[in-house]
DOTI-487418 format. One record per residue (C-alpha): residue number from 1; chain; z, y, x. Coordinates in pm, whole numbers, plus 50000, padded with zeros to 5 digits. Layout:
<nodes>
- NUM, A, Z, Y, X
...
</nodes>
This chain:
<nodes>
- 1, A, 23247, 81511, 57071
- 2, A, 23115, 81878, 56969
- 3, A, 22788, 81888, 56812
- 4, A, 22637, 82113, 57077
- 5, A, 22604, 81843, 57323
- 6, A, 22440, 81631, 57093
- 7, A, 22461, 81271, 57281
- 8, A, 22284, 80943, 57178
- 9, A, 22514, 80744, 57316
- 10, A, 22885, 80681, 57330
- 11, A, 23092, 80787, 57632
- 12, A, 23376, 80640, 57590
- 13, A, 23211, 80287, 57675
- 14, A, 23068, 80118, 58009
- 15, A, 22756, 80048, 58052
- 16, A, 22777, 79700, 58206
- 17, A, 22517, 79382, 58200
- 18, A, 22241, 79549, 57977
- 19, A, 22560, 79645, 57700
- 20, A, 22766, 79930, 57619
- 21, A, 23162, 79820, 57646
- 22, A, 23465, 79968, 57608
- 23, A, 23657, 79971, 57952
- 24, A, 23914, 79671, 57961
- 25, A, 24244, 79893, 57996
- 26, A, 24138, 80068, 57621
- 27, A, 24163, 80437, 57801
- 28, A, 24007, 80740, 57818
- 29, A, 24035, 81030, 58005
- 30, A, 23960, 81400, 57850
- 31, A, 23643, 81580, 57899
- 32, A, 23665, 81940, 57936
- 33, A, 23402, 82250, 57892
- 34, A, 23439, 82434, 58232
- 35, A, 23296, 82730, 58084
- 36, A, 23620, 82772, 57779
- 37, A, 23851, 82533, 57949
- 38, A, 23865, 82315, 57600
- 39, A, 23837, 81970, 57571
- 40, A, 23526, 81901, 57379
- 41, A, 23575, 81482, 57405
- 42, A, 23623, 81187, 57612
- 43, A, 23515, 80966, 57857
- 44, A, 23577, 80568, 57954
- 45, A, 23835, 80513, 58191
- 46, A, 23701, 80183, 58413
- 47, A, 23941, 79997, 58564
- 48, A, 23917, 79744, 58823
- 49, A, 23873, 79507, 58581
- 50, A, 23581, 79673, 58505
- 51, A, 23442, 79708, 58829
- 52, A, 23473, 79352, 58884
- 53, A, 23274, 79288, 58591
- 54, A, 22998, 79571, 58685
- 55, A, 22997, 79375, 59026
- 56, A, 22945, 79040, 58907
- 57, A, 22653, 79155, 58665
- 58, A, 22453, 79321, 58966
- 59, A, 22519, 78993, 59159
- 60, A, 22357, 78798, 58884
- 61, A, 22074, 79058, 58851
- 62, A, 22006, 79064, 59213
- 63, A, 22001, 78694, 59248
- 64, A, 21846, 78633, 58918
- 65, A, 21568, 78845, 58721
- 66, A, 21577, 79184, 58890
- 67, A, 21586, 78982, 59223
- 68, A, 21246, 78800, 59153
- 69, A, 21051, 79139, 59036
- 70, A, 20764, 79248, 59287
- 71, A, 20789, 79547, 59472
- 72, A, 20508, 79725, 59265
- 73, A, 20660, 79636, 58901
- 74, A, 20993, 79780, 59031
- 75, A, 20777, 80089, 59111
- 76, A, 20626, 80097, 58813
- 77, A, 20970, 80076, 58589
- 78, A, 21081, 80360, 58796
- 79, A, 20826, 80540, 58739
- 80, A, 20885, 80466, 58335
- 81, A, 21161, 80582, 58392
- 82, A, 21109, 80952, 58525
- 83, A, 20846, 81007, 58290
- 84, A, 21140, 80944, 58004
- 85, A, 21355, 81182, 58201
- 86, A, 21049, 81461, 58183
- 87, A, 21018, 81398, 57784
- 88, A, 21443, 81464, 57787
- 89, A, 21452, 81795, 58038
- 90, A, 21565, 82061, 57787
- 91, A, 21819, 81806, 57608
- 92, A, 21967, 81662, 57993
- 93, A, 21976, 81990, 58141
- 94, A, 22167, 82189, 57839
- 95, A, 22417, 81810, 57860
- 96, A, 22424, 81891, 58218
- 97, A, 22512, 82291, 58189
- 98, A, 22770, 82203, 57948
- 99, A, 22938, 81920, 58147
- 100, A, 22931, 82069, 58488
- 101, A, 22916, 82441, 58403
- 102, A, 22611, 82536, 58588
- 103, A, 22364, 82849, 58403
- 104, A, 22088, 82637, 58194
- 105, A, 21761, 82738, 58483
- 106, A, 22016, 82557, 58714
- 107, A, 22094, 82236, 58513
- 108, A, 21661, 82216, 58462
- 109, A, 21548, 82215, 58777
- 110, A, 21815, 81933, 58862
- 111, A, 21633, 81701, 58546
- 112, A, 21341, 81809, 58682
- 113, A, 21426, 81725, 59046
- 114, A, 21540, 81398, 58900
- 115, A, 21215, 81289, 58771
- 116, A, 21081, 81381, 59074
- 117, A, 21258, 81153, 59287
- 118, A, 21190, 80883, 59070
- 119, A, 20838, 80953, 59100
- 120, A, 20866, 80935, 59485
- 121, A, 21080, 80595, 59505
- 122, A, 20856, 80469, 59249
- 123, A, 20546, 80558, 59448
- 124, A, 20731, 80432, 59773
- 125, A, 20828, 80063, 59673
- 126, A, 20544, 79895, 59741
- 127, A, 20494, 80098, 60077
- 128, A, 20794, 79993, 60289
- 129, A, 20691, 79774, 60524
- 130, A, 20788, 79539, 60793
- 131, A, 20586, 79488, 61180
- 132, A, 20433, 79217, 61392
- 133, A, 20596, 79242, 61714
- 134, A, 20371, 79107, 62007
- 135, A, 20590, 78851, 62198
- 136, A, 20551, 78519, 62418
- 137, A, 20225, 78308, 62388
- 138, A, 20284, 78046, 62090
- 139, A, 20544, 78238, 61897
- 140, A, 20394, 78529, 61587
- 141, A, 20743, 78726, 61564
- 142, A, 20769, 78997, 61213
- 143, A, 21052, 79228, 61023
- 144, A, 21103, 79227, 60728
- 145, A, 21298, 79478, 60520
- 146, A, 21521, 79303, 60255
- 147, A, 21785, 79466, 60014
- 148, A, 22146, 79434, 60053
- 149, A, 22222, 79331, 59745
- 150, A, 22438, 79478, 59557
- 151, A, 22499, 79855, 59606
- 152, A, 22793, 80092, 59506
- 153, A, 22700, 80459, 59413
- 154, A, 22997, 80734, 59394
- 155, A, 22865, 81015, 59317
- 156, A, 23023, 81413, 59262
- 157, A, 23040, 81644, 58974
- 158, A, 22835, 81912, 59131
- 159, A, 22478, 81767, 59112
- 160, A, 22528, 81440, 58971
- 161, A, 22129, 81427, 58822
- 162, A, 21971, 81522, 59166
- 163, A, 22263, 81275, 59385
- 164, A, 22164, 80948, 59144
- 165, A, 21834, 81005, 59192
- 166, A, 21846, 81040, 59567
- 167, A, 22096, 80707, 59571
- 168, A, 22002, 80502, 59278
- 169, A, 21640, 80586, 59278
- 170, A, 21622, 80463, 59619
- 171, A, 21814, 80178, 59591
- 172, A, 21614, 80068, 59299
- 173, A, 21298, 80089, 59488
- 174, A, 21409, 79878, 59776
- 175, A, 21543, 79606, 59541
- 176, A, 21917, 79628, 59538
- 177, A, 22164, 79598, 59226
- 178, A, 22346, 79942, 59144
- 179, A, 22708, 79992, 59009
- 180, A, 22723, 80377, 58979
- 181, A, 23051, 80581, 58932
- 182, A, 23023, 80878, 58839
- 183, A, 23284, 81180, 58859
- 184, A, 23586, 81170, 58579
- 185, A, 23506, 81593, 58599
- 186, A, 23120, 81584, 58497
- 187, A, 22963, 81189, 58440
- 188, A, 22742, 81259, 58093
- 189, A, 22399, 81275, 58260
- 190, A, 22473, 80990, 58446
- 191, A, 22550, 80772, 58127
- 192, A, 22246, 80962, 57976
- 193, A, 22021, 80821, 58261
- 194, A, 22165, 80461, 58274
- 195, A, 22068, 80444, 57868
- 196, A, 21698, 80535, 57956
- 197, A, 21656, 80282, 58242
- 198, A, 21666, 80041, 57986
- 199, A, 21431, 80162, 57736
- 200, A, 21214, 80191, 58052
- 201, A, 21279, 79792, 58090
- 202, A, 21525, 79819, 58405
- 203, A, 21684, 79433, 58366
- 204, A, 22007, 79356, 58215
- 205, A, 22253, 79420, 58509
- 206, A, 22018, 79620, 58763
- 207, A, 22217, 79920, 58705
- 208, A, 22573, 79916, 58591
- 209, A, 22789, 80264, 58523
- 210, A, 23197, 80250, 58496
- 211, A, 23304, 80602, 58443
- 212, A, 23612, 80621, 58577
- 213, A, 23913, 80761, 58852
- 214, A, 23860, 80782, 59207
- 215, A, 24220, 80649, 59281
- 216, A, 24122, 80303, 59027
- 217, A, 23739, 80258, 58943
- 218, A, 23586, 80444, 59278
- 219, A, 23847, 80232, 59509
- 220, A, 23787, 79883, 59324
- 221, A, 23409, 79967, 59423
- 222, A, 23474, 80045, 59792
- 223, A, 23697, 79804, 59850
- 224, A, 23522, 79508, 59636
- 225, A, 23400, 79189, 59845
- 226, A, 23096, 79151, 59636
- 227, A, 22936, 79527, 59690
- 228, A, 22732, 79474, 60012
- 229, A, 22662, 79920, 60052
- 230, A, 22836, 80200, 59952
- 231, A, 22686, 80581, 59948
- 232, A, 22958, 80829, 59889
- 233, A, 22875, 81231, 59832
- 234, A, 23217, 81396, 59840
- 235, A, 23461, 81549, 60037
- 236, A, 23552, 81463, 60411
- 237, A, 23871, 81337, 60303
- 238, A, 23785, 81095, 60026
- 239, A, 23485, 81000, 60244
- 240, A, 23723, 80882, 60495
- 241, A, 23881, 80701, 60286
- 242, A, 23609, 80544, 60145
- 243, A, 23452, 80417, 60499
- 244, A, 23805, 80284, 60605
- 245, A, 23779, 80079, 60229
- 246, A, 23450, 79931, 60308
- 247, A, 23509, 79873, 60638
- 248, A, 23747, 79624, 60533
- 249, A, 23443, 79419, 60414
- 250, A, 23229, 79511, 60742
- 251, A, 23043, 79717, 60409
- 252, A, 22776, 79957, 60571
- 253, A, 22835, 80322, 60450
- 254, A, 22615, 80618, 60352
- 255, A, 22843, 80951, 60387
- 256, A, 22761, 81287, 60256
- 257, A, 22980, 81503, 60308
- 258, A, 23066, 81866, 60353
- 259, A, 22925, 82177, 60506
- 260, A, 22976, 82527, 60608
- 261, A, 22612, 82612, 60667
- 262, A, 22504, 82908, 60889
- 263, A, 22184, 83147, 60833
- 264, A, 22108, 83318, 61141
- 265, A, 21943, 83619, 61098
- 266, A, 21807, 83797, 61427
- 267, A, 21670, 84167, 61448
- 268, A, 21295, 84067, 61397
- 269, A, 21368, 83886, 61064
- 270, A, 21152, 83941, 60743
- 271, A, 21456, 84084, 60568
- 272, A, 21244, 84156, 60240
- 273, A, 21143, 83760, 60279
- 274, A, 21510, 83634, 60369
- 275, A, 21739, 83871, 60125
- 276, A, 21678, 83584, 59825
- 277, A, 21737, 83337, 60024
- 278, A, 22016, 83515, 60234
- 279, A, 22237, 83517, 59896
- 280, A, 22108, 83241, 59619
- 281, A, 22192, 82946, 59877
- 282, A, 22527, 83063, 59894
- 283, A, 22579, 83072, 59459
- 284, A, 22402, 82885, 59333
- 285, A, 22623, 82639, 59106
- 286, A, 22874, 82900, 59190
- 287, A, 22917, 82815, 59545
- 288, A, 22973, 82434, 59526
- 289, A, 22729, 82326, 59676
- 290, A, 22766, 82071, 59994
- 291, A, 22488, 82270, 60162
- 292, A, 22568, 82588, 60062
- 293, A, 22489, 82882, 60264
- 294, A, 22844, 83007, 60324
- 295, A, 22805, 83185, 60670
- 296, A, 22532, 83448, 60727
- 297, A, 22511, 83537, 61099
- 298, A, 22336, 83856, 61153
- 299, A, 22274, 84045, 61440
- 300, A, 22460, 84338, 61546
- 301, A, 22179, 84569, 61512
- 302, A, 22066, 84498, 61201
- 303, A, 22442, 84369, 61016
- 304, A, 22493, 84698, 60856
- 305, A, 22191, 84713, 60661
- 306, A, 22190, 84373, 60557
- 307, A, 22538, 84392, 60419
- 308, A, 22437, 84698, 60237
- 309, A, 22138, 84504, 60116
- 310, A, 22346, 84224, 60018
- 311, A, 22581, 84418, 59877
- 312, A, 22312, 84535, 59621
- 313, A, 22246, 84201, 59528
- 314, A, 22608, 84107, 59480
- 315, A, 22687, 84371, 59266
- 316, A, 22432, 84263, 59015
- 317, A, 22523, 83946, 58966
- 318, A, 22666, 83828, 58624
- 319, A, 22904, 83532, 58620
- 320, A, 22921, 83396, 58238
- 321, A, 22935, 83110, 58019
- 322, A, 22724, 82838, 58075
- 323, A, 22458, 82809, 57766
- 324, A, 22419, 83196, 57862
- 325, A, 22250, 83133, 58131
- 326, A, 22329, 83421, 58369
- 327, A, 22326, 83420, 58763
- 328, A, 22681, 83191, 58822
- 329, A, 22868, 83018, 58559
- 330, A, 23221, 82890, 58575
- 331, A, 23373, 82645, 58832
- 332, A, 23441, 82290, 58750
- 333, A, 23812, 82283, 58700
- 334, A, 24147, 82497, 58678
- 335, A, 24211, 82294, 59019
- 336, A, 23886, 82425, 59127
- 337, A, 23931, 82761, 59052
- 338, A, 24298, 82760, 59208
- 339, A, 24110, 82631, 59565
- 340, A, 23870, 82915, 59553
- 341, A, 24165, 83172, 59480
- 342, A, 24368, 83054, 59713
- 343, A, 24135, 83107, 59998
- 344, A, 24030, 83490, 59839
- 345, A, 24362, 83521, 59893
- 346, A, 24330, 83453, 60252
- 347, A, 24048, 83713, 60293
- 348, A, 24307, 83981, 60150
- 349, A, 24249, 84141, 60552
- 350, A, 23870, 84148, 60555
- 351, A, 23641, 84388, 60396
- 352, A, 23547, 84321, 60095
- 353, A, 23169, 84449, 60073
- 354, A, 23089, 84343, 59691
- 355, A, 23152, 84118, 59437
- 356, A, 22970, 84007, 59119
- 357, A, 23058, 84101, 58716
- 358, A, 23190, 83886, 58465
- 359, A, 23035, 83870, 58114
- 360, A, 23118, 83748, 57795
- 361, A, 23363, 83492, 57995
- 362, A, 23639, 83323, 57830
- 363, A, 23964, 83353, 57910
- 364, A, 23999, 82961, 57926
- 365, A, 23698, 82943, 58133
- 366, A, 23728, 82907, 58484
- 367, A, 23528, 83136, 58672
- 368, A, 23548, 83314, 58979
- 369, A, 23357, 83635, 59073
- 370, A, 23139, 83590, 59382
- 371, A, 23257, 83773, 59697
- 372, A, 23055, 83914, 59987
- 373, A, 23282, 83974, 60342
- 374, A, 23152, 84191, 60600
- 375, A, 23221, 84175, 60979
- 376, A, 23411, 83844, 60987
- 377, A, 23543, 83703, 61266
- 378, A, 23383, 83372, 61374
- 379, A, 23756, 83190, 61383
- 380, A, 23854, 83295, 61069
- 381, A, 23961, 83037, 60800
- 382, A, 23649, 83196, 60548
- 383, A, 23440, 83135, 60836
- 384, A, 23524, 82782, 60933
- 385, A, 23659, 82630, 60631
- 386, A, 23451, 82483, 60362
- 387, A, 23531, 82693, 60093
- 388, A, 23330, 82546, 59785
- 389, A, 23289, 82880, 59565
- 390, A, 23076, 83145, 59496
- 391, A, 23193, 83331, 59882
- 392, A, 22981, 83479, 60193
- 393, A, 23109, 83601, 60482
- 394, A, 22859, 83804, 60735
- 395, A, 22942, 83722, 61076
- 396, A, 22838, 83989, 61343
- 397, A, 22658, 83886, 61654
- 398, A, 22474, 84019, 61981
- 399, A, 22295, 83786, 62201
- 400, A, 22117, 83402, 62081
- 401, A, 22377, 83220, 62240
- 402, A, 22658, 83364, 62100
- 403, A, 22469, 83311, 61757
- 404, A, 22435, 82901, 61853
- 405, A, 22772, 82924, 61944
- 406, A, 22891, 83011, 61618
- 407, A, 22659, 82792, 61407
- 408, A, 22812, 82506, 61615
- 409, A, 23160, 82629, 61646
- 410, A, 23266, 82420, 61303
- 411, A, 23375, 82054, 61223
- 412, A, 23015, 82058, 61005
- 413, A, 22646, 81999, 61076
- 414, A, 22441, 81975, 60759
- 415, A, 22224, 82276, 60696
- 416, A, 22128, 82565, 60892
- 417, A, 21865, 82813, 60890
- 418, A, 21692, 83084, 61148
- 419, A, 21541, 83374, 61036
- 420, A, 21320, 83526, 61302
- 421, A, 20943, 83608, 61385
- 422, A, 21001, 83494, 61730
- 423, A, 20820, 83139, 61749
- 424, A, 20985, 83041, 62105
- 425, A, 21337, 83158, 61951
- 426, A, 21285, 82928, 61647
- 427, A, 21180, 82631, 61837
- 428, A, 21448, 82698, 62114
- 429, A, 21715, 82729, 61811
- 430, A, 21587, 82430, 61615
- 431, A, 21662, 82215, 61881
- 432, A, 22014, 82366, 61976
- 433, A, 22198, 82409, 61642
- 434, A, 22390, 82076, 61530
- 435, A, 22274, 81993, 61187
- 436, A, 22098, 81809, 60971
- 437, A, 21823, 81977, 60855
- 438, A, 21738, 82339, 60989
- 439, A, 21488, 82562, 60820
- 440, A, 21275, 82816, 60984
- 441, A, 21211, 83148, 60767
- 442, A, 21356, 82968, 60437
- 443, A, 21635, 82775, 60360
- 444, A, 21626, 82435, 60185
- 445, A, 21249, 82423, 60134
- 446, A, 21238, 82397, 59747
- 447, A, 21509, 82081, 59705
- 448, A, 21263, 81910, 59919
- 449, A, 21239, 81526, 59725
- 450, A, 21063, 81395, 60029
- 451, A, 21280, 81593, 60333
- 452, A, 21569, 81320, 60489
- 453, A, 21900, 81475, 60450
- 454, A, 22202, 81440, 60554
- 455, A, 22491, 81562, 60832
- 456, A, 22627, 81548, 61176
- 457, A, 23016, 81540, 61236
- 458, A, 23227, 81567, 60985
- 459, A, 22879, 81642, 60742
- 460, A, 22856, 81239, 60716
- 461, A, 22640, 81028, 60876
- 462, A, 22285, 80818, 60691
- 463, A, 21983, 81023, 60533
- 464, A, 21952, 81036, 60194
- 465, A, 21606, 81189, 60042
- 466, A, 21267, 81088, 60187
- 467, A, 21173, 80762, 60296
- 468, A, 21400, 80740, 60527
- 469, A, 21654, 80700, 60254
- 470, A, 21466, 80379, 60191
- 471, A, 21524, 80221, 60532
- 472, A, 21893, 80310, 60454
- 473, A, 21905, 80034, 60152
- 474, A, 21740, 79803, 60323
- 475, A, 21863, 79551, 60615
- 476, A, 21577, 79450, 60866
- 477, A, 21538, 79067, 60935
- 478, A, 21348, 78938, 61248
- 479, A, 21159, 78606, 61234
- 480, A, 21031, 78444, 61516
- 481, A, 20812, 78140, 61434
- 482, A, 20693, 77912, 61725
- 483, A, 20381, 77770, 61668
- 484, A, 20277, 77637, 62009
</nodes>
């Protein structure tokens, strides 16, 4: 492993039961730098042999010590736990910007957004409650909210700090057992934060982390008898598989999934206000991004100027190595990169309004310039697909409808916003557009730790974030005692 990541701990091993083992096959898979393309080390490659270890060792910690520790003491070890994450920013983030490629100011705000949601799921523990339910004379009928058990975490290479917070953290809080596998792309943070969940006195087996393959460790975990919930973040096709795995178990299922999210942008918009917003959602971490702002609808009157406003942006925007921390860095992977071509390729008949700059970028590396289209067609492939790059497309439109139209007119729901100073519009328009989450005058409200998230159609179905996230790990019991 080069020097410049500088871990404390081995990543070649599994962290299962409290230890640090090497997987039971003896493999490893390579770990590359998406910002050269070289291979800079290695990671464990868990098995199912592995997984069925990491299972039995949440079992044991759910049923034995982790099981038995009050809501408020699990809060409190979280809690431990982000304020260890806060002392380790600078040294997670720069692990972070080297393993998935994103600029340095990227790969800090996700350590920092990390601490944060432990902070919240620590705070919440202790908070979610059950009810009294009035009922017949002689009978006192309550809820109560009790963890699943033992939980399964698969989380992507994109954001994999801010997705095991969001997950784990909240899984944590509500009592459950964790085996977390991480991406076989980008999985160093998540070994990083398993290692200081024990110093902050998480119990042997409350969180267990098999690096790994989708095809072998992530499909032992979905389709494992003893895993009682399983939150995927991925693509639509692997989450499909994944619900059709645990559904074999009658396993409930948190999906994330993907997006093609729309900002609508009508003729009253603050375009001074919405230009940042209009452009960073859709490259930030170079486009791949679940809720990435691929699709900018803008009205007819005003598309011209805010493609040539765009446009501006676009062509000052430097796409370089990682550790230089410019505006975009490189894409995960060679496959990546080929995805992302492929479908530039496809826009070979728009019009190509601007594009960012390359600097100082390796050859090896694999980076993609972002692209801005103007005037695209609402049924094009840019403008339906998820494309998962640094690419915009500005779709042209002339009356509200036709604008709701289009936001709805893909497989996705996850994220849209609506940029007007209309208040009727934006209520009208909050309530019509299919999706998740839907931002008036911004677009994704500062990460927002404590805003539910998650999609419609083929975006996934569950909320993640918030505390509804919490009622998500949780499985309500109803007791009805009669007392006479």
């Amino acid at each position: 492993m080069t020097q410049e990541l500088d871990l404390w701990f081995d990543p070649t091993k599994c962290l299962i039961a409290g230890k640090w083992v090497s997987p039971e096959g003896g493999e490893d898979l390579p770990l590359f730098n998406p910002s050269s393309g070289e291979q800079i080390g290695s990671i464990a490659r868990g098995t199912k042999a592995d997984i069925d270890a990491a299972v039995a060792a949440a079992d044991a910690a759910w049923r034995g010590e982790w099981g038995k520790v009050t809501a408020v003491e699990r809060g409190r070890i979280l809690f431990r736990l982000g304020q260890l994450v806060l002392q380790r920013v600078e040294h997670l983030a720069r692990i972070e910007a080297i393993d998935v490629g994103k600029p340095l100011k990227q790969a800090r705000a996700d350590a920092v957004a990390l601490a944060r949601y432990l902070e919240f799921y620590g705070g919440a523990a202790d908070k979610l409650h059950g009810e009294t339910i009035p009922y017949l004379d002689g009978y006192t009928v309550y809820t109560l909210r009790e963890p699943h058990g033992v939980t399964g975490h698969i989380v992507p290479w994109n954001y994999p700090m801010q997705i095991i917070g969001r997950s784990v953290g909240a899984a944590l809080a509500t009592g459950n057992a964790c085996v977390l596998k991480p991406a076989e792309d980008a999985c160093l943070t998540a070994l990083a934060f398993a290692d200081l969940a024990r110093q902050a006195g998480l119990p042997d087996g409350a969180l267990n982390v098999v690096p790994g393959l989708g095809s072998e460790a992530g499909a032992a975990l979905c389709t494992h008898p003893g895993v009682h919930h399983v939150s995927f973040t991925g693509s639509v096709a692997t989450g499909v598989q994944v619900q059709a795995a645990a559904a074999r178990n009658v396993v409930p299922v948190t999906l994330e999934l993907g997006g093609k999210s729309p900002q609508l942008v009508f003729d009253d918009a603050d375009l001074d206000a919405a230009l940042p917003f209009l452009v960073n959602a859709g490259i930030q971490n170079a486009g791949q991004t679940c809720s990435a702002s691929s699709r900018i609808l803008v009205h007819r009157s005003i598309h011209d100027q805010v493609v040539e406003r765009m446009a501006t942006r676009y062509t000052s925007l430097q796409v370089g190595p990682a550790l230089a921390d410019l505006d975009v860095g490189p894409l995960i992977s060679g496959k990546q990169k080929s995805i992302v071509s492929g479908f530039l390729d496809k826009g070979n008949d728009l019009s190509k309004a601007a594009e960012g700059l390359l600097k100082e970028a390796p050859e090896g590396g694999n980076y993609i310039k972002p692209t801005l289209f103007a005037d695209v067609s609402a049924d094009h492939s840019l403008a339906r697909d998820e494309i998962f790059g640094p690419v915009q497309v500005i779709i042209p439109f002339d009356e509200e409808d036709e604008a709701v139209a289009i936001a709805n007119g893909t497989d996705y729901g996850l994220v849209a916003s609506i940029w007007s100073r209309d208040g009727a519009r934006q209520m009208r328009l909050a309530r019509k557009i299919r999706s998740g989450q839907v931002f008036i005058n911004n677009y994704g409200a500062g990460g927002g730790v404590e805003l539910p998230f998650g999609g419609m159609g083929k975006s996934g179905h569950g909320r993640e974030k918030g505390f509804e996230a919490l009622y998500g790990f949780t499985t309500l019991k109803t007791v009805a005692a009669y007392h006479g």
